[in-house]
N, C-alpha and C positions, 0 to 999 in steps of 0.2 A: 504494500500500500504506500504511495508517495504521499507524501503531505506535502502541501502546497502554503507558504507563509509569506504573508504580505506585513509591511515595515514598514509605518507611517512614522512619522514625524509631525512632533505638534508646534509651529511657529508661530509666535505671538495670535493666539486663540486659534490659528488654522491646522488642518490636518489637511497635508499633503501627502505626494508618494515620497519613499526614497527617492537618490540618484539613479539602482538599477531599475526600477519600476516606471521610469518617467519615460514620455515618446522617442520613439527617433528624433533627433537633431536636436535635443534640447537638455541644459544641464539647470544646475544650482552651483552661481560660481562667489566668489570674493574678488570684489576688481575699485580700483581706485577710489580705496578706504569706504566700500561701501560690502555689506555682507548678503548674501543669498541673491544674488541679482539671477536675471532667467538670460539664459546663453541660448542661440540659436546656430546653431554652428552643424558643416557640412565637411566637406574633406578641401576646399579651397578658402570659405571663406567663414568670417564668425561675427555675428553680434549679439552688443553684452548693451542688457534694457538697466537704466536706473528707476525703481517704481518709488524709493525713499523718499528723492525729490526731486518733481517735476514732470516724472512720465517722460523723461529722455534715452536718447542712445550714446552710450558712453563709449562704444567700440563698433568700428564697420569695419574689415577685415579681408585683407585678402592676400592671402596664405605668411599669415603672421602682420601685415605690415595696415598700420590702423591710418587711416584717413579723418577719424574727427580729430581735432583741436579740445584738448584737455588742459585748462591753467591749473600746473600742481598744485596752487595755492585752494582750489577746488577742492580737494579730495575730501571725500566722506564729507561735506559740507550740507547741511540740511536745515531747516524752520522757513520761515515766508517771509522773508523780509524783501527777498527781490533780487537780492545784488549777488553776483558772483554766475557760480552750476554752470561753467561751460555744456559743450558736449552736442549732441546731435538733439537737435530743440525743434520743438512745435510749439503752435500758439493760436489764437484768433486775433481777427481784428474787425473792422479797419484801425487801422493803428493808432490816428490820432481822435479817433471817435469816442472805444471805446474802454468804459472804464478801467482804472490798476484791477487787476486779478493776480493777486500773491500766492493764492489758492493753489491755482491751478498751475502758474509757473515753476512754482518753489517748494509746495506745501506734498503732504505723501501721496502717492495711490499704491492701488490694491494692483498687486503682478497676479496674471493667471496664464498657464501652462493650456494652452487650448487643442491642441494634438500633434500632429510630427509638424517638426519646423516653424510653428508657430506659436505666438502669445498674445495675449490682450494686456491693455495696462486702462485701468477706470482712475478719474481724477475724485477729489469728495465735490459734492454739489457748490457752487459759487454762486453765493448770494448776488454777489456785482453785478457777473454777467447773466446770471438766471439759469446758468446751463452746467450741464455736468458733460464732460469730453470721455471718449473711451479711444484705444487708438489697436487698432490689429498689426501685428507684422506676421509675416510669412516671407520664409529665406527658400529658396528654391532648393531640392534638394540635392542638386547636381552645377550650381551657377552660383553668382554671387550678387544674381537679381532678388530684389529684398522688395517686398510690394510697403506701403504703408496707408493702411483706411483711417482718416478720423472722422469720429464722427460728433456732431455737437445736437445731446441733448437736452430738450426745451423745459425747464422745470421749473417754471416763473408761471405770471399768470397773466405773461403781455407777452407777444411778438417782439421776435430777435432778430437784429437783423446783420447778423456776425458773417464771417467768414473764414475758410480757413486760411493760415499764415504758417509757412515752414520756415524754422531759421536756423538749420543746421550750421552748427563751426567748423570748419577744416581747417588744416593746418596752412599756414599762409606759405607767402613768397611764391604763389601758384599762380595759373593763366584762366579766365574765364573764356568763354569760346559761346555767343550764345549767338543763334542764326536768327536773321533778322527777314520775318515772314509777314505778310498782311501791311495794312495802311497803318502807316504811325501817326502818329498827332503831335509825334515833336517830330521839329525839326534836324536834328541832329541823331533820332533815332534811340536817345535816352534821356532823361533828366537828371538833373544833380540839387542834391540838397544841401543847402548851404550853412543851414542851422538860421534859429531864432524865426523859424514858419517860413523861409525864402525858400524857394523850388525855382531854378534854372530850367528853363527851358530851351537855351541853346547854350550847352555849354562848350565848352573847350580842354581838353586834358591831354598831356601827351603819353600819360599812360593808358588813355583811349580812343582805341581808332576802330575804321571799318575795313574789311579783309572780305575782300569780294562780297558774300552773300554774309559776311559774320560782323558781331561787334565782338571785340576781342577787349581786354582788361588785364595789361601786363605787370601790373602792380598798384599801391595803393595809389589813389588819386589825390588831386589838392583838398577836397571835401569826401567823406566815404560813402555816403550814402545816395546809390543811382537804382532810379525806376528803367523801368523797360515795357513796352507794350506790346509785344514781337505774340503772334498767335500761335506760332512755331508747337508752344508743349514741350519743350527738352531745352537742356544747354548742357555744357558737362564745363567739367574744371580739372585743368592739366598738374597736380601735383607735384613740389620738389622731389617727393619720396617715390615715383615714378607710377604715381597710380593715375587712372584717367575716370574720373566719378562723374556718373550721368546719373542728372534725375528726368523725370519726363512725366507730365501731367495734363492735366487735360485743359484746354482754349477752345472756348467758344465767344466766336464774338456775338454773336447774338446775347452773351450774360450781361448781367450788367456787375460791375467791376467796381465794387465801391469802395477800393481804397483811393487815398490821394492820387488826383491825376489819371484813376483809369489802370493803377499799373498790376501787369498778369504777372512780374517779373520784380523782384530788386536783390542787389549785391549790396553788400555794405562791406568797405574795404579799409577799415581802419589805420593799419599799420600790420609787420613785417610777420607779424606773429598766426594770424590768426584773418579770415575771410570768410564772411556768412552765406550762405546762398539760399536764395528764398522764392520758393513758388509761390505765388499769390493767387487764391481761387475766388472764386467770383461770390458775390452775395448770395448768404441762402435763408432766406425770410422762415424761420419754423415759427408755428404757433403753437401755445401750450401743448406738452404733452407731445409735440413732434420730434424728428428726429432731420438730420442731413449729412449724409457723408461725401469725405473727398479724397480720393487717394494719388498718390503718388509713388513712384516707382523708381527703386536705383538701382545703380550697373559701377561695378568697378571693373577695370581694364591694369593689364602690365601695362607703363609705357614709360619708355625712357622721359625725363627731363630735357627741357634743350639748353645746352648747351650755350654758353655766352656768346654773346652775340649772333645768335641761330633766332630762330622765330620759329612757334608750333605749326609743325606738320599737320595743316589741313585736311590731307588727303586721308593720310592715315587714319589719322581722330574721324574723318566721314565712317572710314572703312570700318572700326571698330565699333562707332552707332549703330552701321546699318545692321551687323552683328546680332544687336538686341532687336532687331524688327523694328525700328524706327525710321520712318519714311522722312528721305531728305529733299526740299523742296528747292524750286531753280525760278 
């Protein structure tokens, strides 16, 4: 007669499985001074979720070599005050509309192990914004395509009129590459923020130019913060440490876009350290009791760095998009 024994563990009031008991592609790891974080990891590539604080990605991976932007001074850093928690960040907006949520930036959620290669992270309900966020990942089992669903729900007792906002950090001194699709409304193809509510709308940077069909962004600019309204759905960013990270989301111009200016798109390029990349999805009105999701989708690539005084390989970086099944327009 076999006997068959299952080994729970009871964590702050939950009962989970074991390590051996848990899905394919999914651990319970300790990673930058944070404990039990949920691993979704394959044989090239791995990401490690923070649900302590913030509902972030603390590692994107691919084959050892991490793509977000970690301030050590971060580590194991937790309560709502706001300030600090690098790392691979979500958020809502529009930006300057909607109120502080400490909550949901900063404050804990709930991690759940939801089957192979995948997790869910729940934020606690936010009075502020009215809404409680949940966010899905699922790592491909074979790639280092990572899908990410958020979804914002409605738990107020008035209409929301939020959107979602990604503001992953990668590690700087990298090349942005985003193809420039559809009718712009600036002239120049992007805007730049000046601080104190100014928005440039023809600016001038020489660390930003146009590269046939692309805007490219070879380092930081005189101001960091630039819109973009390109319908495109994809940009990628050329890594020091030779990775080439594509997100790709979904553009409709028919939505309506209610962040400042319209924008589907912004980079915010502070200094040498650290460069955020951010899809902007369009307004999604829920009312009481509703729900809306947005996802977005990433891809890391090998690729060399270029080399001083060299300029990124177009061609290449096309070839390695088209790769993921992402249609490039002319």
């Amino acid at each position: 007669m076999v006997r068959v024994i299952l080994v729970v563990l009871i964590v702050f009031g939950q009962i989970k499985l074991s390590h051996a008991e848990l899905p394919e592609g999914t651990k319970r790891v300790d990673f930058f001074g944070y404990q039990d974080c949920v691993a979704l990891e394959n044989d090239v590539a791995r990401v490690v979720l923070c649900h302590q604080a913030g509902g972030r990605v603390l590692e994107y991976s691919l084959n050892g070599k991490n793509v977000i932007y970690l301030n050590p001074k971060d580590a194991g850093v937790s309560g709502t005050n706001g300030s600090g928690m690098t790392g691979g960040r979500f958020d809502i907006g529009p930006e300057h509309i909607i109120p502080r949520r400490n909550l949901l930036w900063a404050g804990a959620w709930e991690a759940e192990i939801t089957g192979p290669y995948s997790a869910r992270l729940t934020s606690q309900f936010d009075p502020a914004t009215g809404v409680r966020l949940t966010r899905e990942f699922t790592l491909s089992p074979e790639s280092t395509e990572l899908k990410v669903v958020q979804t914002i729900h409605n738990e107020s007792d008035e209409q929301k009129p939020w959107c979602h906002w990604s503001r992953t950090f990668a590690v700087g001194r990298g090349i942005v590459l985003l193809p420039l699709e559809g009718f712009s409304k600036y002239p120049n193809s992007y805007v730049m923020g000046e601080g104190r509510g100014l928005l440039h709308f023809r600016p001038e940077d020489p660390m930003i130019t146009i590269r046939g069909n692309y805007l490219e962004i070879t380092g930081p600019p005189q101001f960091p913060k630039l819109g973009m309204d390109s319908t495109a759905g994809w940009f990628t960013y050329l890594s020091p440490n030779d990775l080439l990270f594509t997100k790709r989301f979904r553009v409709d111009p028919n939505d309506v876009y209610n962040e400042v200016a319209g924008l589907t798109t912004s980079i915010w390029y502070p200094d040498n350290e650290m460069v955020e990349l951010e899809p902007i999805g369009p307004r999604q009105l829920t009312s009481p009791g509703e729900s809306a999701s947005y996802a977005e989708i990433w891809y890391l690539d090998e690729m060399d760095f270029v080399k001083p005084g060299e300029q990124a390989d177009i061609q290449k970086i096309e070839d390695r998009v088209r790769a993921h099944g992402i249609e490039l327009s002319r």
